[in-house]
RODO-2510 file (C-alpha; in nm, 4 decimals, decimal comma):
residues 352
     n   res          X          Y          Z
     1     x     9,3895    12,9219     7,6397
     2     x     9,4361    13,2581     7,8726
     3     x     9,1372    13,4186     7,6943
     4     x     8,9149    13,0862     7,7388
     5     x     8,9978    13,0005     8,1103
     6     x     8,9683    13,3985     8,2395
     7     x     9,3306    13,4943     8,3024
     8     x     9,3004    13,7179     7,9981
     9     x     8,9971    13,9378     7,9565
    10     x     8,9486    14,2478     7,7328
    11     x     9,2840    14,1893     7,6092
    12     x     9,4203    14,2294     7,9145
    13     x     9,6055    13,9785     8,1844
    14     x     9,4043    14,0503     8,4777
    15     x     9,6163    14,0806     8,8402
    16     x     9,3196    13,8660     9,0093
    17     x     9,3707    13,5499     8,7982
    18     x     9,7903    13,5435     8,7146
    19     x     9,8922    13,2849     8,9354
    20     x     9,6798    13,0952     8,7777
    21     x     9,9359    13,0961     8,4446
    22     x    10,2534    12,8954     8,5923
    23     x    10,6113    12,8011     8,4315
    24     x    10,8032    12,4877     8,5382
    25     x    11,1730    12,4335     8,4745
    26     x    11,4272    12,2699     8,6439
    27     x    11,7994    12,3523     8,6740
    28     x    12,1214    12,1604     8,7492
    29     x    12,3526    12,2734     9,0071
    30     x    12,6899    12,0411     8,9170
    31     x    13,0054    11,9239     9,0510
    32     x    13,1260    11,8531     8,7442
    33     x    13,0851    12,1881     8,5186
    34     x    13,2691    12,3541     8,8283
    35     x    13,5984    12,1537     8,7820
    36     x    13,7171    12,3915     8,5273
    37     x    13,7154    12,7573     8,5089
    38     x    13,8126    13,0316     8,2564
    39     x    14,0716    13,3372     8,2986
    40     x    14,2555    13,5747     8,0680
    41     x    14,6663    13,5541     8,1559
    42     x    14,9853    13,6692     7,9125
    43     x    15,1225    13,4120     7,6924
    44     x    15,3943    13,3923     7,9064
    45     x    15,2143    13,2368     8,1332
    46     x    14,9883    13,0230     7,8753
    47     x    14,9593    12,6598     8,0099
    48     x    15,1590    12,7563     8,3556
    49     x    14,8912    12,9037     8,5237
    50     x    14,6453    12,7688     8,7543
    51     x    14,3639    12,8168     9,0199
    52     x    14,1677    12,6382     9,3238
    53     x    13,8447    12,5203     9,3020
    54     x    13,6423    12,4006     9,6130
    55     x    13,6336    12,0229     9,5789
    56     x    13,3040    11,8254     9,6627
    57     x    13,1722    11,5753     9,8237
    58     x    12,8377    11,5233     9,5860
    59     x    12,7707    11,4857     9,2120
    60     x    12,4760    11,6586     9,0951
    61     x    12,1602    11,8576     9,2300
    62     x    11,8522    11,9156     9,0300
    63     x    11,6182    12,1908     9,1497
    64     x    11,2375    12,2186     9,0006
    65     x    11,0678    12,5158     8,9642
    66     x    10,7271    12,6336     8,9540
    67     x    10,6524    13,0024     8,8694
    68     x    10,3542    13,1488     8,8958
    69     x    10,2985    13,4801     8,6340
    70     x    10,2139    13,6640     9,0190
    71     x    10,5241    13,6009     9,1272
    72     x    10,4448    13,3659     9,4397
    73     x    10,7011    13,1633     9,5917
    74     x    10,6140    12,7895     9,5241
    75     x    10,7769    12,4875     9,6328
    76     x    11,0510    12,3668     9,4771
    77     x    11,1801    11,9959     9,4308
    78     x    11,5276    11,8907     9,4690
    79     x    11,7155    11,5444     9,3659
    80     x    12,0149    11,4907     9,5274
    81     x    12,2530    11,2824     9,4098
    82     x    12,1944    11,0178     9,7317
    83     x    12,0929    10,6745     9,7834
    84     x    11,9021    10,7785    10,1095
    85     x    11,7843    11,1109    10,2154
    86     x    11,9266    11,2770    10,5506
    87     x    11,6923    11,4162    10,7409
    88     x    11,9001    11,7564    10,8283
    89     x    11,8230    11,8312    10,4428
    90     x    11,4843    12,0017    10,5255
    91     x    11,6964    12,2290    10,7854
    92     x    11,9679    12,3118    10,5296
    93     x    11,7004    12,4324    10,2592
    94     x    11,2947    12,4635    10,4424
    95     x    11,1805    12,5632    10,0554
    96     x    11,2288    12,2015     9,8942
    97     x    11,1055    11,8756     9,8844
    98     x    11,3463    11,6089     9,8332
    99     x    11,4036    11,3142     9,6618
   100     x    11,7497    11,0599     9,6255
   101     x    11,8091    10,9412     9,3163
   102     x    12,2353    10,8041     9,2253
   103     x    12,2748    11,0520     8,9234
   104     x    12,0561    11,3359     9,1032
   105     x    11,8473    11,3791     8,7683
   106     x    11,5244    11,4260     8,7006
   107     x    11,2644    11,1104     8,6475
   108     x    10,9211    11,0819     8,5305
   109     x    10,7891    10,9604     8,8773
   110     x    10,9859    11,1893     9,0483
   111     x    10,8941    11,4861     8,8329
   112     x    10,4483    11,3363     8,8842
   113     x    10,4768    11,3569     9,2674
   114     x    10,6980    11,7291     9,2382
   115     x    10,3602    11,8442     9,0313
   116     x    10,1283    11,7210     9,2837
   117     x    10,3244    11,8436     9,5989
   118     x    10,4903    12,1871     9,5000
   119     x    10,2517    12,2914     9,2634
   120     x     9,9169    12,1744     9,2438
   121     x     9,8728    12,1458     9,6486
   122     x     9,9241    12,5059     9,7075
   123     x     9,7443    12,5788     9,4272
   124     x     9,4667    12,4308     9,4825
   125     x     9,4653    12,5489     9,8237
   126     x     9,3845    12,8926     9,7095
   127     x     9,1941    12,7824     9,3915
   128     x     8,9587    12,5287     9,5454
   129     x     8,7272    12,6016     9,2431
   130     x     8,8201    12,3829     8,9687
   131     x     8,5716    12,5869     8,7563
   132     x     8,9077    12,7778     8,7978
   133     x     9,1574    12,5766     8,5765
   134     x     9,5202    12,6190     8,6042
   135     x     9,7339    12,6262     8,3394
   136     x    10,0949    12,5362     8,3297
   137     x    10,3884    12,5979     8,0392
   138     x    10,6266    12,3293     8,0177
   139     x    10,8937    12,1234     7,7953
   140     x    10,8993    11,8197     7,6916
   141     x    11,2016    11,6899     7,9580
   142     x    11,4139    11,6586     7,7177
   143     x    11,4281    11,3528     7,4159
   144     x    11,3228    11,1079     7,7094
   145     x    10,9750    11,3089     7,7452
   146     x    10,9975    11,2860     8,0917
   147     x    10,7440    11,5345     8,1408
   148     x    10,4553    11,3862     7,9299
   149     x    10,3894    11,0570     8,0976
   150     x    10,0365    10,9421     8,2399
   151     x    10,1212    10,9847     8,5762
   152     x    10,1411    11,3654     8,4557
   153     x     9,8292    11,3414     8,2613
   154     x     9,6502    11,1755     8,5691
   155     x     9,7231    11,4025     8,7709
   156     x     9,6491    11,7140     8,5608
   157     x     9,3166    11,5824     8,4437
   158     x     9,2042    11,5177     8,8010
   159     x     9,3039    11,8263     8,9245
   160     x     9,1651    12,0806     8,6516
   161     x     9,5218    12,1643     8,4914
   162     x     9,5805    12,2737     8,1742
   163     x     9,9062    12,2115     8,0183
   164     x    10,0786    12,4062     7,6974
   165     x    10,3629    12,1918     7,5675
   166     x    10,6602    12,4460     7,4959
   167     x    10,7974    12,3377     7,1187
   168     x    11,1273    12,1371     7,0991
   169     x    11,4546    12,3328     7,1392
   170     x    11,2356    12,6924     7,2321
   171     x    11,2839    12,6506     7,5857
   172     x    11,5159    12,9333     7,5699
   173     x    11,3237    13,1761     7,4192
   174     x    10,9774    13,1082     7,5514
   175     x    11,0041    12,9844     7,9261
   176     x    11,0137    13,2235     8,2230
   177     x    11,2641    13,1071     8,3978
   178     x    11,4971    13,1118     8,1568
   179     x    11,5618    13,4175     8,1985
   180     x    11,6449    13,6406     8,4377
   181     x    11,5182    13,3638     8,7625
   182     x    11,8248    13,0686     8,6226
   183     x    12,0629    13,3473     8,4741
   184     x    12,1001    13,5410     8,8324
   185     x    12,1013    13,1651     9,0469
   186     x    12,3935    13,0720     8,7836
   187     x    12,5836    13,3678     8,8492
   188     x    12,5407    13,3758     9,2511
   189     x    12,6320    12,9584     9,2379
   190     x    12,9483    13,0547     9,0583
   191     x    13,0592    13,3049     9,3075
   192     x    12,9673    13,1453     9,5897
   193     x    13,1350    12,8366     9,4826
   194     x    13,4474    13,0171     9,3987
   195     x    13,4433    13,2522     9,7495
   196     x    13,4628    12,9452     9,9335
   197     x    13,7084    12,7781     9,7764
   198     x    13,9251    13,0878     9,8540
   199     x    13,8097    13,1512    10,2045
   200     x    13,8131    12,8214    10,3403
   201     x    13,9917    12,5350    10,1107
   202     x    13,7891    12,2427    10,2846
   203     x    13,5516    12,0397    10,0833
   204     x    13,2253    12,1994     9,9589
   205     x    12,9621    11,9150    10,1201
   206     x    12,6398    11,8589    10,0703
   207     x    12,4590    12,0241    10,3331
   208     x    12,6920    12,3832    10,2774
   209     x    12,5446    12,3086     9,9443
   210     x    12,2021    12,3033    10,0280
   211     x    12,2444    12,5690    10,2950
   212     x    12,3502    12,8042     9,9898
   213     x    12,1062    12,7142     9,7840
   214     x    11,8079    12,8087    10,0016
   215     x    11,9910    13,1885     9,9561
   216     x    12,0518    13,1470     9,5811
   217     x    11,6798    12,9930     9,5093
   218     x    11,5492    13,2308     9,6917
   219     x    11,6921    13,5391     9,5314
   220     x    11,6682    13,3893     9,1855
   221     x    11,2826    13,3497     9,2200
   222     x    11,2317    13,7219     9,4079
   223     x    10,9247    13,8973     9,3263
   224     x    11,1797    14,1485     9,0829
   225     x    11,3324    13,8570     8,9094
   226     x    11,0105    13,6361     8,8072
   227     x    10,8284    13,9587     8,6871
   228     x    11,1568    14,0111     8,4809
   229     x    11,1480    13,6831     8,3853
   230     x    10,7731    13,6645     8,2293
   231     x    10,8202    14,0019     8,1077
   232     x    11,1238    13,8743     7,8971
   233     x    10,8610    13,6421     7,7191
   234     x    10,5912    13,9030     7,7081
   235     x    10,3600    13,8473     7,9894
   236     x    10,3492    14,1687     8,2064
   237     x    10,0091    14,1677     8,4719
   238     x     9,7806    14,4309     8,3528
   239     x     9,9212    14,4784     8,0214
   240     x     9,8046    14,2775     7,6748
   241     x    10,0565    14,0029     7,5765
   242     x    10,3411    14,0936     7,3957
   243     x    10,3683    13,8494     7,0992
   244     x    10,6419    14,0464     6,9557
   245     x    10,8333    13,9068     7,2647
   246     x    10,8458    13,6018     7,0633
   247     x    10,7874    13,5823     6,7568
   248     x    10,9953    13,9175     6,6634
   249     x    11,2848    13,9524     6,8947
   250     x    11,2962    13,5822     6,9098
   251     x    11,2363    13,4645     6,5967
   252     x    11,5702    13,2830     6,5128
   253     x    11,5723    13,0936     6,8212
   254     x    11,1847    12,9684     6,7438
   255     x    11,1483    12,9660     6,3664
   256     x    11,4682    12,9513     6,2207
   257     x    11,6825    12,6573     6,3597
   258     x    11,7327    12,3895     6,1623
   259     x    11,7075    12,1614     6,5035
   260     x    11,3713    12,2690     6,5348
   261     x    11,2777    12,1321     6,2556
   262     x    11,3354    12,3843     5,9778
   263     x    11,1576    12,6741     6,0834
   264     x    10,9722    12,8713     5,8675
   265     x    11,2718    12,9251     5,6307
   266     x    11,6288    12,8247     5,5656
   267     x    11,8624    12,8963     5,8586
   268     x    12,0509    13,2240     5,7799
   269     x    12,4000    13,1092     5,5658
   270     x    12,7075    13,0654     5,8045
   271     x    13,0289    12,9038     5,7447
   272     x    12,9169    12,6164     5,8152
   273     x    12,6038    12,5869     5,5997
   274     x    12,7651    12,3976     5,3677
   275     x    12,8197    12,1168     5,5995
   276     x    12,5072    12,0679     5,7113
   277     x    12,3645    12,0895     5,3701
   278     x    12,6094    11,7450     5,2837
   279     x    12,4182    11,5836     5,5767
   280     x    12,0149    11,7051     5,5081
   281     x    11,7831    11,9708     5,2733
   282     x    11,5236    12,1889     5,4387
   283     x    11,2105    12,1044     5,2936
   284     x    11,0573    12,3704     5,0744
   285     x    10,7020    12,2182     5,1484
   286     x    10,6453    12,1318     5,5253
   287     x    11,0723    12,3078     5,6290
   288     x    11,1204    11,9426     5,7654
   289     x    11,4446    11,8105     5,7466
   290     x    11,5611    11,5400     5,5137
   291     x    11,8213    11,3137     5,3904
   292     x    12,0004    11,5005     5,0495
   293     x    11,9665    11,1220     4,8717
   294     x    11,5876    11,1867     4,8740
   295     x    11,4519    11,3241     4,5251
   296     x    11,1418    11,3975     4,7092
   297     x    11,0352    11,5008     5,0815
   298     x    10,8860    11,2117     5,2631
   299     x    10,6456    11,4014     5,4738
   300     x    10,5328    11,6199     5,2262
   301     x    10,6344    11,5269     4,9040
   302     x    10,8023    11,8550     4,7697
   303     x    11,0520    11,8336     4,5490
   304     x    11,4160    11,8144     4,6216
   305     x    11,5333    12,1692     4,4475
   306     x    11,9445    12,0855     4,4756
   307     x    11,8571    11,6745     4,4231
   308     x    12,1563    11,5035     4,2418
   309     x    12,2424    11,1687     4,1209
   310     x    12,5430    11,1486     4,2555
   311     x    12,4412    11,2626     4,5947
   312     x    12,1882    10,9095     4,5912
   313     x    12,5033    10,7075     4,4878
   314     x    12,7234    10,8487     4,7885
   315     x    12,5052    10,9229     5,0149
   316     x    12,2019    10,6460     4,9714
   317     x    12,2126    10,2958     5,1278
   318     x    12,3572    10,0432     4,9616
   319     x    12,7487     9,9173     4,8583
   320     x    12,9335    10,2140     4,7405
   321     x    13,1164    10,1272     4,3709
   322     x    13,4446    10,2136     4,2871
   323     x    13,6615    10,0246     4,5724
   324     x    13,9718     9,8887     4,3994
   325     x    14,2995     9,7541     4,5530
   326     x    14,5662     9,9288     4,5483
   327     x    14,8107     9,9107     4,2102
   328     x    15,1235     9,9097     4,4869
   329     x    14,9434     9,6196     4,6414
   330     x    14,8537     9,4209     4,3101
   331     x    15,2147     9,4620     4,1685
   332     x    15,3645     9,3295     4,4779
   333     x    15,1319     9,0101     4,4657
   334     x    15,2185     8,9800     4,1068
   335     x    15,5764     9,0083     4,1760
   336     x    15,5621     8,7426     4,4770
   337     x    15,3808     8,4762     4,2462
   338     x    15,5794     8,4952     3,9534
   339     x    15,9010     8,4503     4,2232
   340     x    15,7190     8,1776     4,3064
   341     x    15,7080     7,9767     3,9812
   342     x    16,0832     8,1000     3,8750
   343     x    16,2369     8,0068     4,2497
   344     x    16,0326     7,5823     4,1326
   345     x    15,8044     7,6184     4,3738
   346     x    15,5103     7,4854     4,1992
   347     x    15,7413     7,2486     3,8956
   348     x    15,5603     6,9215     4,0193
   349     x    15,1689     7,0904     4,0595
   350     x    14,9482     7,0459     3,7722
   351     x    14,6883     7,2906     3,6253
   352     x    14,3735     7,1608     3,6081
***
């Protein structure tokens, strides 16, 4: 896709054309994973100690990015967990365009206009050309797809934008700002969150919120930190792409969990392979997963290796034989009858 749209040529990712390669990603920024912390006390003073924690007055905050393999600074979108917006929320943070939404989480209509207004605006603004495409690395959005909806494809197809679909649960080890851009803005949220409590005591609100975040989004995505960050996945401007990136020094995170769909081979054996092996085979065909009470795969149709009878009895659909009341039980029923007929209970009933 680099090689065919000009970004890569003689091998090469050429400085002229990288910000036309772009990574979106959004991160949460929540209330709720702040209300407990970690520390390392004696056990003397196991389950006496504790700590303060600035309390606040909002939920949850989503922040989209877009990164461009140059490095620009984009736009980024922000949900806040509102049902209105306030319009002092542009002064707090000038980078972001916002949106209200109760839970402060990401929607498909939400996420369409974010595309159009933070990324594909100022894009296009200095690629007027649409003989130059763009082409932009995302996820999914998660199990919902919130990502890949028409308004998406709409907007991409009008606008000359090429989009390469990061595979399910390699996020981690193939998207930009994974890296070193989200690990540094996690680590600065933390403190700050944890200075202020200290400093000050009062409520954390929602506009000292935003009024930190324009500082931590703006140090996360520094020049430094997104050439880190698409150097961690192997993209480095002037320099061939490093595949190894990936598919070497990442390989168990892409090929080899069994969430992913099998991988290319059996997940390495860990102490708790044998759990997950009473739930579901790996495939030996197509590495999909499936259920151990299948003799054969039903994608592929390889054969089960480990199939067993008596995993299709326990395991497969269906009533389960063997259920039996208890001998206690049946010998106390027994013993209540017969008192029954010796106390004359039934003398005058006839059997029929």
């Amino acid at each position: 896709m680099c090689v065919r749209n000009g970004i890569v040529a003689d091998g090469v990712l050429q400085a002229s054309e990288s910000s036309r390669l772009a990574v979106v990603d959004e991160k949460g920024f929540s209330a709720r994973s702040d209300q407990h912390c970690r520390g390392v006390v004696t056990r003397a003073m196991r389950g006496k100690c504790s700590t303060t924690m600035a309390s606040c007055s909002f939920d949850h905050i989503t922040v989209c990015f877009f990164l461009p393999l140059s490095g620009d600074l984009l736009p980024v979108g922000c949900i806040v967990s509102c049902k209105q917006l306030n319009r002092q929320f542009k002064d707090m943070m000038p980078c972001a365009e916002f949106y209200a939404h109760e839970s402060g989480a990401q929607t498909p209509n939400t996420f369409a206009h974010m595309l159009e207004v933070c990324y594909i605006k100022p894009m296009r603004e200095k690629w007027p050309d649409h003989a130059s495409r763009l082409i932009l690395c995302m996820d999914t959005g998660g199990g919902s797809l919130l990502h890949l909806n028409p308004l998406v494809a709409i907007l991409c197809e009008r606008h000359a934008v090429d989009v390469f679909v990061i595979p399910s649960y390699c996020t981690k080890a193939m998207c930009a700002l994974d890296m070193t851009p989200h690990s540094t803005m996690s680590l600065m949220w933390s403190k700050f969150k944890a200075e202020y409590a200290r400093q000050t005591g009062s409520d954390l609100s929602i506009f000292v919120v935003l009024r930190a975040l324009q500082h931590i989004v703006t140090a996360g995505l520094s020049k430094q930190n997104a050439l880190a960050g698409w150097a961690h996945v192997g993209f480095v401007v002037g320099q061939a792409i490093n595949r190894n990136k990936v598919l070497v020094d990442r390989f168990n995170e892409c090929f080899q969990s069994k969430r992913a769909g099998g991988g290319l081979e059996d997940s390495p054996e860990s102490k708790t392979s044998g759990v997950l092996d009473l739930v579901a085979r790996v495939s030996p065909g197509c590495k999909a997963l499936f259920s151990v009470a299948y003799k054969h795969c039903p994608d592929c149709g390889a054969e089960n290796p480990k199939f067993e009878a008596e995993a299709l009895t326990w395991f497969g659909p269906g009533k389960k034989p063997g259920w039996v009341k208890s001998s206690l039980a049946a010998k106390k029923l027994g013993l209540f009858v017969s008192g029954l007929f010796v106390s004359g209970a039934f003398k005058n009933t006839r059997t029929v």
